[in-house]
Structures are given as C-alpha cells and as structure tokens.
N, C-alpha and C positions, 0 to 999 in steps of 0.2 A: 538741423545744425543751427543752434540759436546762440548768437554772441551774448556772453554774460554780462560782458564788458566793451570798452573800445577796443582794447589790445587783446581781448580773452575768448575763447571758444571751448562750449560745453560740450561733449559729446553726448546725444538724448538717448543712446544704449547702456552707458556705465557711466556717465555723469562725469568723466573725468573730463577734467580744464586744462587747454590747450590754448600758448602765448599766440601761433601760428594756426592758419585757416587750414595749412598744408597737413599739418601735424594731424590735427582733424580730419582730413580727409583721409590717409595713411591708417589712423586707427578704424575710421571705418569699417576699410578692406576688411580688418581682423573681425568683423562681425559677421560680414557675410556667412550661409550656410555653409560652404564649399569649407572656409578655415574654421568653422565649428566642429565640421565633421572630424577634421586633419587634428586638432588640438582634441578631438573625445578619444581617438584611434590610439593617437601619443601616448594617451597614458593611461591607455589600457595596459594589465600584463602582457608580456609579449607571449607568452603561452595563450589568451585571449585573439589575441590580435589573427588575420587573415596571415598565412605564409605565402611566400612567393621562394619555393625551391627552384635553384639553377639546373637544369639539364645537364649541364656539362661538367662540376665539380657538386664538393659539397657544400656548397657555401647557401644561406638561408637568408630572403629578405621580406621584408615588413611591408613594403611597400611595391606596386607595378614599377614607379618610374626607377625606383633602389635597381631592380631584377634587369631593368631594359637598359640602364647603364652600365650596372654591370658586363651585361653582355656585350654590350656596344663595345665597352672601354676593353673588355680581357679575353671576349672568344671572338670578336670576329674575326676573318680573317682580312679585311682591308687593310694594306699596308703602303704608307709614305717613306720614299726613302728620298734622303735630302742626298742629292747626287753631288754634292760638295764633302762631305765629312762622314757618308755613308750611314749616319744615323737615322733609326728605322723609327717613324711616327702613325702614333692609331688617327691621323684626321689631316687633311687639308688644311684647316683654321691652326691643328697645332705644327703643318711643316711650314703653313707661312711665317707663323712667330719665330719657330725656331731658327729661319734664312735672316728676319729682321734681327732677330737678338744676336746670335752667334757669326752671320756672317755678311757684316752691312757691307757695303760696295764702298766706294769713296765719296759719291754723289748721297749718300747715307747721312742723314742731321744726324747730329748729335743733339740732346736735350739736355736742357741743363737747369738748375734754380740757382737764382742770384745769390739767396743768403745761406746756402751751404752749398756743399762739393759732390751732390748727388748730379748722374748723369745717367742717361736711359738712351740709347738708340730707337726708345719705343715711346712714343709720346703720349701712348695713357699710363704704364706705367710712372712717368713722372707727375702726372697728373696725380694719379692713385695717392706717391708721396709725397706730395704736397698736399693733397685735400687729408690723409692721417698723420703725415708731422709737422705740418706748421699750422692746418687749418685748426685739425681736431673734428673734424665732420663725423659725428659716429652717427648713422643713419637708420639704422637696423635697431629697432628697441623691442625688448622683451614684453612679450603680452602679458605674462603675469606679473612680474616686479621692476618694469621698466627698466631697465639697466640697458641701456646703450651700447653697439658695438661698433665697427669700420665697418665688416660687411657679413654677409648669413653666416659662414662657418663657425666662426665663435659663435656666434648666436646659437645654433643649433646646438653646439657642443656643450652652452651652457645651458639651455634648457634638457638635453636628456641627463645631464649630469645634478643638476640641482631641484629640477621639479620635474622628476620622475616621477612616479608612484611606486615604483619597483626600489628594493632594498636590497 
C-alpha cells in the first residue's frame, strides 16, 4: 500500500489510485483468493458452474449459501406469529422489525430529518435515508467498471446483468 501522493493511494495489485486509505483497503478485500474464486465461478456458464438442487421443489442454485437461504427462508418450518395482527414471520429478527414498524407502542420514537418529511419508527431505516438521499453515500463499487451503488443488491443485479459471460 504505497501513497503516490499526499491525498492518493496506489493499490500494488491493479495499480488503481485511490483519494481514500479506506477506499484502498476495501479494494484489497476484492483481491484476496476467496473473491477470486467467487468472481471466476460468476462467470462461468451456468451449465459449467457446481449446481446446488433443492430437495424439496424444483428450483436450482449456484451457489451453497443461494441453496441454504433458500431453505432457511421457504422450507423450514419455523414460524413467528406476531400475536397482535396475527401475521406469520420466517425469523425472530423479522417479527422484531415487523412489532417496531407496524405496531410502535406510545413510548415508540418516532424519527424524523429536519430537511424533509421522512419519518421511520426505525432508526436505521432513517439513517439508511439519509445516508442515500441527502448524503449520496454509494459504498458498494463494482470490481470490474467501478460504478457505485447504496448497497449489494443492485450491485449484484448489475454485475450478473451486464458482465455476464452468458448471452
């Protein structure tokens, strides 16, 4: 990690120049062997690629952690039910959110930004809009053409979409 400059940092794997130390260290990560592997797998054909068939439907994934979500999120059977409004939740983490969002108590803040009329019973949610509509924070950048996003989904969605290998 050699500075080119005062304000500048080289990355000594792809040469690329970065304003931030942080920035630099972030592309790193993308060097290690583990996202080498992940980014050679990507774009392979998917006829190439290792399958991970569901047991329980027919649905096909590329991936272990794809196959374990999957399951997590659509077979198992663990179920939350929010004893207020009777809706049925796949996780603990999602009936806590759903009690904060849908059914705040009185003692419940409310969140709010000064310069517009957005308001969240959930305080990283307001955070969230405020760090992507007034900050503009897109943190997530694309390894191949750098293009910036808010957070991994679009990231992901635009790297299978535009630097595929598949036609």
């Amino acid at each position: 990690m050699n500075p080119t400059t005062e304000k500048s940092w080289k990355c000594v794997k792809c040469s690329k120049i970065f304003e931030q130390k942080q920035y630099l260290d972030r592309r790193a990560i993308t060097h290690e062997t583990n996202s080498q592997v992940k980014c050679e797998r990507t774009h392979m054909k998917k006829a190439e690629r290792p399958a991970f068939p569901c047991r329980l439907c027919p649905l096909i994934f590329y991936s272990q952690q794809g196959i374990s979500f999957h399951v997590k999120n659509h077979h198992d059977q663990k179920k939350y039910f929010c004893t207020i409004c009777d809706k049925i939740l796949r996780s603990s983490h999602g009936l806590k959110y759903h009690i904060r969002a849908s059914h705040p108590t009185n003692e419940a803040p409310t969140y709010s930004f000064e310069y517009c009329e957005y308001q969240s019973r959930i305080k990283e949610n307001l955070t969230s809009h405020v760090t992507r509509m007034h900050v503009g924070v897109k943190g997530k950048e694309c390894y191949f053409c750098g293009k910036k996003f808010y957070n991994f989904f679009p990231l992901a969605s635009h790297c299978s979409r535009i630097h595929t290998l598949e036609k």
